[in-house]
Every structure is written in C-alpha cells, then in structure tokens.
PDB file of N, CA, C and O in Angstrom:
ATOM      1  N   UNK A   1      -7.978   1.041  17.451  1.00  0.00           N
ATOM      2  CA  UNK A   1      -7.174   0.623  16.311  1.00  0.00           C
ATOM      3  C   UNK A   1      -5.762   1.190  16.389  1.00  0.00           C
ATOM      4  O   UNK A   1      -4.838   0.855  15.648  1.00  0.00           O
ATOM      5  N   UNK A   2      -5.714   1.923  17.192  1.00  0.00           N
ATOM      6  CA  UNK A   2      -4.324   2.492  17.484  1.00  0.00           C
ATOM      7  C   UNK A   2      -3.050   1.560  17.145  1.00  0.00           C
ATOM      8  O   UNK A   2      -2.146   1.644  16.314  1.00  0.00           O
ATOM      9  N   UNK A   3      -3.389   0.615  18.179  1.00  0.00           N
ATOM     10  CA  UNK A   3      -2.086  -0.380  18.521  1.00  0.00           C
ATOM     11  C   UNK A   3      -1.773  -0.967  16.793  1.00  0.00           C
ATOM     12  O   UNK A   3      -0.610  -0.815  16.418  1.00  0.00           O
ATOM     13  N   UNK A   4      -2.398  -1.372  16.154  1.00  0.00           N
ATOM     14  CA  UNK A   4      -2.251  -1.815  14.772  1.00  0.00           C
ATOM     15  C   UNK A   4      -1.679  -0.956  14.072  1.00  0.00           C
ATOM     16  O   UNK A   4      -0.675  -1.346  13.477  1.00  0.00           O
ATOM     17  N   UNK A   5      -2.065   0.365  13.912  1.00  0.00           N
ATOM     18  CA  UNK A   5      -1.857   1.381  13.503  1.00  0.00           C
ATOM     19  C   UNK A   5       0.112   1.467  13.879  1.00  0.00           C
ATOM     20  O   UNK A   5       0.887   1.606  12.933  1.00  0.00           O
ATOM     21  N   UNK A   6       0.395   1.409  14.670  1.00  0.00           N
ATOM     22  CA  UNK A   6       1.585   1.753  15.379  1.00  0.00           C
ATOM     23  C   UNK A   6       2.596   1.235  14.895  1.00  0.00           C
ATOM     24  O   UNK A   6       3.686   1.691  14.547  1.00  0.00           O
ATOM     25  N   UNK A   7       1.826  -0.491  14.901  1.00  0.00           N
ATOM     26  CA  UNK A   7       2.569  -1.900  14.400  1.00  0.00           C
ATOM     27  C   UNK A   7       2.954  -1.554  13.096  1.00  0.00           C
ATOM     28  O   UNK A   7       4.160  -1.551  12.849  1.00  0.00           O
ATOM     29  N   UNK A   8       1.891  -1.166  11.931  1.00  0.00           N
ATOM     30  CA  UNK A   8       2.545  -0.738  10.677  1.00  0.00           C
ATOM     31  C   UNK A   8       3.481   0.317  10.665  1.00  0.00           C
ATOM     32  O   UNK A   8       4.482   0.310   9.948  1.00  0.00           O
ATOM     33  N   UNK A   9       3.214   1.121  11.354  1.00  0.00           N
ATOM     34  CA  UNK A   9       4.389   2.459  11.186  1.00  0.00           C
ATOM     35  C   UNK A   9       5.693   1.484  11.624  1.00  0.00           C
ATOM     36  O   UNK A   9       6.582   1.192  10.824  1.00  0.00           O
ATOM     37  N   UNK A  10       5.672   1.165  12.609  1.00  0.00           N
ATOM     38  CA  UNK A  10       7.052   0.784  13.131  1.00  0.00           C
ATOM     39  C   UNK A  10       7.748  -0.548  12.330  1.00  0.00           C
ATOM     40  O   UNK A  10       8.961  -0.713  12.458  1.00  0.00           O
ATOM     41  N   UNK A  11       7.011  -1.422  11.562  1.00  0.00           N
ATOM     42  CA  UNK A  11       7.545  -2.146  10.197  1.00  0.00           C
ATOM     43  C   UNK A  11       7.626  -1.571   9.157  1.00  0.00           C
ATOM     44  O   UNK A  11       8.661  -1.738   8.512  1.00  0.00           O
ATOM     45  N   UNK A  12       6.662  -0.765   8.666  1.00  0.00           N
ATOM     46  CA  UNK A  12       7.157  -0.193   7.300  1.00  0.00           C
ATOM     47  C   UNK A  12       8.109   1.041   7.408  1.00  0.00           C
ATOM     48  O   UNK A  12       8.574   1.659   6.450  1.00  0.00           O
ATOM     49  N   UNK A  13       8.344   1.322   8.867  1.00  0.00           N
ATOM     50  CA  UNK A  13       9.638   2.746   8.477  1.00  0.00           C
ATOM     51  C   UNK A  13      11.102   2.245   8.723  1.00  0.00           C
ATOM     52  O   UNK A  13      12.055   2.926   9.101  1.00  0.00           O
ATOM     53  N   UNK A  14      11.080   1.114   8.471  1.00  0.00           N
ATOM     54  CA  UNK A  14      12.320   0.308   8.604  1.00  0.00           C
ATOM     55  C   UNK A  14      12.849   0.335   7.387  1.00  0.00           C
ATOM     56  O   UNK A  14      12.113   0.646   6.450  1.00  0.00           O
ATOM     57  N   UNK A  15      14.457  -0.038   7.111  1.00  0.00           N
ATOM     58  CA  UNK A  15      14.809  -0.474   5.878  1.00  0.00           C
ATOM     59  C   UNK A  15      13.669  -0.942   4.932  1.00  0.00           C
ATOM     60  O   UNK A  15      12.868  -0.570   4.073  1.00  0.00           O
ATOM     61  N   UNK A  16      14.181  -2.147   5.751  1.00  0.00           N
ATOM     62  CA  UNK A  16      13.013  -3.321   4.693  1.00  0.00           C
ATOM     63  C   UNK A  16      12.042  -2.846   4.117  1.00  0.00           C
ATOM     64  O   UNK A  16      11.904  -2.678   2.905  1.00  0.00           O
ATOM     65  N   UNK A  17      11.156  -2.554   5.151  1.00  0.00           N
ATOM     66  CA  UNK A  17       9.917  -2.120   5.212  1.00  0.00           C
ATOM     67  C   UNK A  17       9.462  -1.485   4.092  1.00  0.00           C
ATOM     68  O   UNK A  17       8.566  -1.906   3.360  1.00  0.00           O
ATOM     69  N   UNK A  18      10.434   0.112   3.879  1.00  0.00           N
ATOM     70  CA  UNK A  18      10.637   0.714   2.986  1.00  0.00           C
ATOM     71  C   UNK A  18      10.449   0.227   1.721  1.00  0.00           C
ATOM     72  O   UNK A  18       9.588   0.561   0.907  1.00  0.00           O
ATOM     73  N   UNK A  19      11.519  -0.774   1.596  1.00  0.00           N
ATOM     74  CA  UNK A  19      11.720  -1.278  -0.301  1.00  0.00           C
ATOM     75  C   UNK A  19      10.572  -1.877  -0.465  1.00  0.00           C
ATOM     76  O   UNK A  19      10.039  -1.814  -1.573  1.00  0.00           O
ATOM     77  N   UNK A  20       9.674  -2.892   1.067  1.00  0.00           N
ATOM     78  CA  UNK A  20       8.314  -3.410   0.342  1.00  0.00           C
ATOM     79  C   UNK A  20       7.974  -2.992   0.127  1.00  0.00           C
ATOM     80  O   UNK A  20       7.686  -3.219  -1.048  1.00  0.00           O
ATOM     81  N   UNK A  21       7.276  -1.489   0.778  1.00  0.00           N
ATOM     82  CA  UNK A  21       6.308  -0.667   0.489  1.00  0.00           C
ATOM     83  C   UNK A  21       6.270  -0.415  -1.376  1.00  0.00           C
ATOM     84  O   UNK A  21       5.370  -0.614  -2.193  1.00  0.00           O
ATOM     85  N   UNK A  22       7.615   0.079  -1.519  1.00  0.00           N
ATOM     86  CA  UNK A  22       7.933   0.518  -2.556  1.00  0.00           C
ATOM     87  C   UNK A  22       7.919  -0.184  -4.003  1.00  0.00           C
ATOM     88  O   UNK A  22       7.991   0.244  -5.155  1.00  0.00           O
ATOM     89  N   UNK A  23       7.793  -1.446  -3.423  1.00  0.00           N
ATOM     90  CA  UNK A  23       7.732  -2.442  -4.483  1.00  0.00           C
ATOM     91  C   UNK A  23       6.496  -2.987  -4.609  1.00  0.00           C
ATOM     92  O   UNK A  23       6.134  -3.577  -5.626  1.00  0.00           O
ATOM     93  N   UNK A  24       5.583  -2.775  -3.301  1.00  0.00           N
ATOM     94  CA  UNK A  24       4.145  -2.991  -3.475  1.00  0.00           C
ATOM     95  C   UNK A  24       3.462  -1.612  -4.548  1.00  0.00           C
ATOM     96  O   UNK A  24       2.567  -1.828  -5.365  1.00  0.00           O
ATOM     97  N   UNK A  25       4.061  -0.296  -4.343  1.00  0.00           N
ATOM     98  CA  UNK A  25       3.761   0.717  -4.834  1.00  0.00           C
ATOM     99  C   UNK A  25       4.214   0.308  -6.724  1.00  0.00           C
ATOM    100  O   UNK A  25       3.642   0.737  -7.726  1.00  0.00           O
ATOM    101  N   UNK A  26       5.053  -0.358  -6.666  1.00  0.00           N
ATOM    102  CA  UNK A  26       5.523   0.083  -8.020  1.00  0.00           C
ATOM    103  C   UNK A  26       4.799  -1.432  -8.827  1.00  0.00           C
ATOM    104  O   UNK A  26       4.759  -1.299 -10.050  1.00  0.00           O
ATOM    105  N   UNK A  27       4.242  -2.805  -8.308  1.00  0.00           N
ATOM    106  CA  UNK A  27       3.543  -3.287  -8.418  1.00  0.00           C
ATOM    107  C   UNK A  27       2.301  -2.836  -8.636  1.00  0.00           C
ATOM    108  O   UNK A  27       1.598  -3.705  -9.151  1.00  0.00           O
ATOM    109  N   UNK A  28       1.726  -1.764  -8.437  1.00  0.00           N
ATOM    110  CA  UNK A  28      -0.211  -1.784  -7.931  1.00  0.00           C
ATOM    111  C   UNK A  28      -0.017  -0.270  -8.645  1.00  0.00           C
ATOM    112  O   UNK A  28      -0.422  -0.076  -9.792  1.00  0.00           O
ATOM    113  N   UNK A  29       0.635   0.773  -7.864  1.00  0.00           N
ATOM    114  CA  UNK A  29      -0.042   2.498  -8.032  1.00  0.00           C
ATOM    115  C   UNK A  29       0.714   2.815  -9.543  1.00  0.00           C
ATOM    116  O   UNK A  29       0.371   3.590 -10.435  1.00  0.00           O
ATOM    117  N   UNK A  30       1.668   2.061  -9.467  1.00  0.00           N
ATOM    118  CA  UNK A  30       2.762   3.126 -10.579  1.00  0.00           C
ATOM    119  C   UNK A  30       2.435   1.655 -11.561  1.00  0.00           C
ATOM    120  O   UNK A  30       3.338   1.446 -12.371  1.00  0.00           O
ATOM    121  N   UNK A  31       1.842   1.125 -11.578  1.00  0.00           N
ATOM    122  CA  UNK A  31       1.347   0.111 -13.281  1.00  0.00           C
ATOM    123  C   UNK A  31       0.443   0.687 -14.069  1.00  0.00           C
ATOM    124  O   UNK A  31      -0.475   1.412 -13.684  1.00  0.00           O
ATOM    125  N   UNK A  32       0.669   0.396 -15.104  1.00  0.00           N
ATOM    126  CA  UNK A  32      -0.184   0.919 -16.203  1.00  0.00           C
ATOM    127  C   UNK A  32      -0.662   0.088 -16.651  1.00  0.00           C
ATOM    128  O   UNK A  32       0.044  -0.714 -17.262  1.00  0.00           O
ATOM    129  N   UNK A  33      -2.096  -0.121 -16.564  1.00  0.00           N
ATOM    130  CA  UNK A  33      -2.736  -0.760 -17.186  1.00  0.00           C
ATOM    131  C   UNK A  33      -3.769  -0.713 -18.757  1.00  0.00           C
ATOM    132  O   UNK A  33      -4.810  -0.076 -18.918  1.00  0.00           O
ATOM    133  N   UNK A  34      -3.030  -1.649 -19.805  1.00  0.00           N
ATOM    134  CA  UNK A  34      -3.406  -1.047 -21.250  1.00  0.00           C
ATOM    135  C   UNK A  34      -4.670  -0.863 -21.106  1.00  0.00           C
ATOM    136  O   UNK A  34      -5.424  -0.889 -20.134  1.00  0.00           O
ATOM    137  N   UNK A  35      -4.882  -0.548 -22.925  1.00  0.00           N
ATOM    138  CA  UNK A  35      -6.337  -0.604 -23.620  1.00  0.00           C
ATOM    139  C   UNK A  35      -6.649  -1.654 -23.078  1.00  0.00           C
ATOM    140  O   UNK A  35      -7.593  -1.727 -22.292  1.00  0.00           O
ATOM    141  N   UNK A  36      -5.878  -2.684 -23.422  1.00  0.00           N
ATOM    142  CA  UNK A  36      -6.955  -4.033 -23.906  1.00  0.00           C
ATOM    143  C   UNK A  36      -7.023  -4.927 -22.225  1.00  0.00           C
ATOM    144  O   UNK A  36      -7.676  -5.942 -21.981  1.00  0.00           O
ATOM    145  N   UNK A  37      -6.230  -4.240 -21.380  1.00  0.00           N
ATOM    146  CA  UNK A  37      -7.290  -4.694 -19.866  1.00  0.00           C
ATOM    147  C   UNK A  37      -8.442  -5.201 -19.763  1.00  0.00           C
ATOM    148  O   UNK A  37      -9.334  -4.369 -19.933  1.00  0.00           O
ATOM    149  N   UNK A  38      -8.814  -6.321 -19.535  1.00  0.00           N
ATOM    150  CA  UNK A  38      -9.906  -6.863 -18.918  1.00  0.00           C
ATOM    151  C   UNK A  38     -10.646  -5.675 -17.871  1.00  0.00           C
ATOM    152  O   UNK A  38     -10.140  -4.664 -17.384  1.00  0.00           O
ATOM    153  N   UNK A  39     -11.878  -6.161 -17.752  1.00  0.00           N
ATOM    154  CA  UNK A  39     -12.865  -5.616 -16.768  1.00  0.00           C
ATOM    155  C   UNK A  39     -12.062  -6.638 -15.231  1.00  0.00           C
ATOM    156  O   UNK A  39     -11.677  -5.983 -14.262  1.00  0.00           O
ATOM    157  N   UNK A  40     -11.966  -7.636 -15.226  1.00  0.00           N
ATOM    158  CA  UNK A  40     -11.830  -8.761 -14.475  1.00  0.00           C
ATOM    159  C   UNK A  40     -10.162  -8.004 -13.596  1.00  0.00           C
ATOM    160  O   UNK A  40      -9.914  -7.796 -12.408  1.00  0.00           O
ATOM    161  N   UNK A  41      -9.202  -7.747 -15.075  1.00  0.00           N
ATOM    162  CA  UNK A  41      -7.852  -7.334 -14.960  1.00  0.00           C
ATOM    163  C   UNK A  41      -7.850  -5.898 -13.818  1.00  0.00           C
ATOM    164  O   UNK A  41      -7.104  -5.789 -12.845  1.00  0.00           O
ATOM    165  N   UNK A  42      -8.919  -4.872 -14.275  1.00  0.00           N
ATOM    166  CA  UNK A  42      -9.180  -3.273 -13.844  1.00  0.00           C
ATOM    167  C   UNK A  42      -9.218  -3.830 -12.565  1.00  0.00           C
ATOM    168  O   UNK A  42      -8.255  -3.880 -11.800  1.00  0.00           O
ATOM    169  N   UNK A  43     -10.570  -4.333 -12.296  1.00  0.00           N
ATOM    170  CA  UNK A  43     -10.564  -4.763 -10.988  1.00  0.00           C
ATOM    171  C   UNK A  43      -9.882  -5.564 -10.067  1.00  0.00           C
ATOM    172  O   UNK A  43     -10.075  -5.277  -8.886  1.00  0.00           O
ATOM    173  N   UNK A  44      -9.063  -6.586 -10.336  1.00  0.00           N
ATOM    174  CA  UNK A  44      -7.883  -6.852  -9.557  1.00  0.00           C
ATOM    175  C   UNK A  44      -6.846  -5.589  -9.352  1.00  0.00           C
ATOM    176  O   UNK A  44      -6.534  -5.194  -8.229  1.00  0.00           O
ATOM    177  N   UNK A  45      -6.540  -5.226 -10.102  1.00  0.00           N
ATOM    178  CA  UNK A  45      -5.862  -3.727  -9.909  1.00  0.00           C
ATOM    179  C   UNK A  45      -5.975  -2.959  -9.150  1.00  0.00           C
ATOM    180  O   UNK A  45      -5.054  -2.494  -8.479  1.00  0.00           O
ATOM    181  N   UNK A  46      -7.589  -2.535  -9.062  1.00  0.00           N
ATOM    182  CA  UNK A  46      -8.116  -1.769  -8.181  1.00  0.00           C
ATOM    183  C   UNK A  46      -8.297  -2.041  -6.796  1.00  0.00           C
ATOM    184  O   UNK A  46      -8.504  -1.200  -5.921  1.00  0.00           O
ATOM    185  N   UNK A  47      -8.196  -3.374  -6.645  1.00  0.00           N
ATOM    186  CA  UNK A  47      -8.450  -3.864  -5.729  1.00  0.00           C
ATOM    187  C   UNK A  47      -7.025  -3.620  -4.676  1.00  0.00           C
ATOM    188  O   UNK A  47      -6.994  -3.341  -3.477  1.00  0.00           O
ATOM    189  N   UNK A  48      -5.867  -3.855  -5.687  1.00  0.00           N
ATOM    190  CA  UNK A  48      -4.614  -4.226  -5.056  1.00  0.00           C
ATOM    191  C   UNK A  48      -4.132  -2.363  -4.841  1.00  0.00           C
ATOM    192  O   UNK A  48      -3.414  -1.940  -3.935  1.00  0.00           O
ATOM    193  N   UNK A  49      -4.527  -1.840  -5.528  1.00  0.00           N
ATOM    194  CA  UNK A  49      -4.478  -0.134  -5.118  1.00  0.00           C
ATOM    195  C   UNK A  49      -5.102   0.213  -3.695  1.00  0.00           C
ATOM    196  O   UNK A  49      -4.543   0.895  -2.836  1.00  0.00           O
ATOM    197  N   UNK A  50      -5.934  -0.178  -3.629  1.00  0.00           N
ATOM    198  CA  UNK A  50      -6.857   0.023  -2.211  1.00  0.00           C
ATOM    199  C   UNK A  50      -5.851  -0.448  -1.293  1.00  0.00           C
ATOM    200  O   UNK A  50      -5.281   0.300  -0.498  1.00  0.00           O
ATOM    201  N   UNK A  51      -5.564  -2.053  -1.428  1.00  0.00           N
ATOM    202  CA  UNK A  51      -4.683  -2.115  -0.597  1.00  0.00           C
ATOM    203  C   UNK A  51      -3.497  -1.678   0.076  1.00  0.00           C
ATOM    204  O   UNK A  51      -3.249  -1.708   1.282  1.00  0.00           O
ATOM    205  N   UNK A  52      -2.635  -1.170  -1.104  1.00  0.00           N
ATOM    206  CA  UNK A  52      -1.404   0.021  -0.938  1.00  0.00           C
ATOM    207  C   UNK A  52      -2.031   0.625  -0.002  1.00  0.00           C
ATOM    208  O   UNK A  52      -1.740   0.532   1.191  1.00  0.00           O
ATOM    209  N   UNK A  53      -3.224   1.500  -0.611  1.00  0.00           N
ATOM    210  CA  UNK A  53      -3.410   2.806   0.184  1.00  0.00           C
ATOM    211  C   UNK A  53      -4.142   2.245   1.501  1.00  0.00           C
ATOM    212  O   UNK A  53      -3.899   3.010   2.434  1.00  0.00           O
ATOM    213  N   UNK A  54      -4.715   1.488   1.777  1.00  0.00           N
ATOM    214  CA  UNK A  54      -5.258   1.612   3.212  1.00  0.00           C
ATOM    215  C   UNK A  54      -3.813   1.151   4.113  1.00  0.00           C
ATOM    216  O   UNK A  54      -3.639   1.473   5.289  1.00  0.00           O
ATOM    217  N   UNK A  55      -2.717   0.235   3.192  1.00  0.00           N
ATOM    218  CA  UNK A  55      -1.486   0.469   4.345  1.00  0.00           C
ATOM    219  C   UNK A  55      -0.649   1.844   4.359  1.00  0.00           C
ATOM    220  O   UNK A  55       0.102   2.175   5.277  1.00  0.00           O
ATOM    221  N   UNK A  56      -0.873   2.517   3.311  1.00  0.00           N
ATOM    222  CA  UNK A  56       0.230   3.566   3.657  1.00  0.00           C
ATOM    223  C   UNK A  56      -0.785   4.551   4.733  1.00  0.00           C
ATOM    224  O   UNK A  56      -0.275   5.287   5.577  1.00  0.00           O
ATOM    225  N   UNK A  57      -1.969   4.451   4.585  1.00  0.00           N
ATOM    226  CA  UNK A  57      -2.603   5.045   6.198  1.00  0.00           C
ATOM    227  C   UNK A  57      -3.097   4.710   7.123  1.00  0.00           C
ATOM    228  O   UNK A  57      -3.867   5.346   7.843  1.00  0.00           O
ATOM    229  N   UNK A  58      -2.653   3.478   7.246  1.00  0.00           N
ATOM    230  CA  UNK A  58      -2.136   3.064   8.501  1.00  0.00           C
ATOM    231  C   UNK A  58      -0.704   3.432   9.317  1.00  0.00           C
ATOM    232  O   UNK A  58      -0.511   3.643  10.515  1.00  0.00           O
ATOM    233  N   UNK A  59       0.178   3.421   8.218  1.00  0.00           N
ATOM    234  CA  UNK A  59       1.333   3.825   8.508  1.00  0.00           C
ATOM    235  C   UNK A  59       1.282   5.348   8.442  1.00  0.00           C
ATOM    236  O   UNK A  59       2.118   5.817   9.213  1.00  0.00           O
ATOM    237  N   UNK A  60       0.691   6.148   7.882  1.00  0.00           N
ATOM    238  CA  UNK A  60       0.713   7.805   8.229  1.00  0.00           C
ATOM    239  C   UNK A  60      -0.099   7.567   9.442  1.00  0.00           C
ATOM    240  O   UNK A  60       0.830   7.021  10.038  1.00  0.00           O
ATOM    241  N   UNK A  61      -0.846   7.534  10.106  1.00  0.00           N
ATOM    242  CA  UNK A  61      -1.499   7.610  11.193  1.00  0.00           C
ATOM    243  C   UNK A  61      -0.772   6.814  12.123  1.00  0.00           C
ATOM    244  O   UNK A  61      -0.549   7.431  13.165  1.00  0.00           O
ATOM    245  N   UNK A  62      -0.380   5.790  12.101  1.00  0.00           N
ATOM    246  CA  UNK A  62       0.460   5.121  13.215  1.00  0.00           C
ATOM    247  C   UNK A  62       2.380   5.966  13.243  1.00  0.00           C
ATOM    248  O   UNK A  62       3.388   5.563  13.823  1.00  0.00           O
ATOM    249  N   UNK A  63       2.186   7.106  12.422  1.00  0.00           N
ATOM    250  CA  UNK A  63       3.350   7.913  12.770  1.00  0.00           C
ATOM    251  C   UNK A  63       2.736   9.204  13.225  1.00  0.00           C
ATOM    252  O   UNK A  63       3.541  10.128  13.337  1.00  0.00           O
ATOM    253  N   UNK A  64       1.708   9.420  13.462  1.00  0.00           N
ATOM    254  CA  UNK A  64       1.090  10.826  14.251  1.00  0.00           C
ATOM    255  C   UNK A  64       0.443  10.606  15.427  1.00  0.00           C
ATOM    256  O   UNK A  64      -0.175  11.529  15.957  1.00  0.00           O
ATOM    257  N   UNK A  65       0.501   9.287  16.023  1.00  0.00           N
ATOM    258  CA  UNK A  65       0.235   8.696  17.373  1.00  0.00           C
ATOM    259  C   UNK A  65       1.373   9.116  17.751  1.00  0.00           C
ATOM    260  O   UNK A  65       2.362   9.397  17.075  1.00  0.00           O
ATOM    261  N   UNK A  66       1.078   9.180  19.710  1.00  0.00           N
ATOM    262  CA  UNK A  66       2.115   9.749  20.012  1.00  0.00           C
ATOM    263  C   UNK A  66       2.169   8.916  21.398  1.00  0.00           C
ATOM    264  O   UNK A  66       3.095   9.095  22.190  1.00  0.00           O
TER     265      UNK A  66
END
C-alpha cells in the first residue's frame, strides 16, 4: 500500500491540496451537529469523518515513507 500512500502525501502537501484538505476538515470534523440531528443525519456525518481521517493517514504515513 505504500505507493498509494505516497500518492496522497504528495497531492495533499501541495497548495491546493492543503485548502481541500482543509475544507474537507471544516465540512465533516469541525461541524456541529444539533440536537435535533437525525439518526440517518449522525451517520452520514460519521461516515464523512472516517473519511477525513483515513485520508489524513494516508497522508501522515505516505510522509514517513522514505
């Protein structure tokens, strides 16, 4: 899984890369989701959190390949 691994580091430590990340982050980790959230709502949420995080470690690990 290396090579994949690599591929994300070397797109997301770019400019660009950066502001997506950041805008995927401020989309998904940094939302607040009310009281009155759906069960249906939590879990799309949760879902899209996972996603953040399994790319930002891809991208920490595809920057400690060497």
């Amino acid at each position: 899984m290396n090579d994949i691994e690599k591929h994300y580091a070397r797109v997301f430590n770019t400019a660009s890369g950066k502001q997506v990340l950041n805008h995927l982050r401020a989309i998904t980790r940094e939302r607040i989701m009310g009281q009155n959230a759906s069960n249906d709502e939590l879990r799309w949420w949760a879902a899209q959190n996972a996603l953040v995080h399994q790319i930002e470690n891809l991208i920490k690990r595809g920057n400690n390949i060497t």
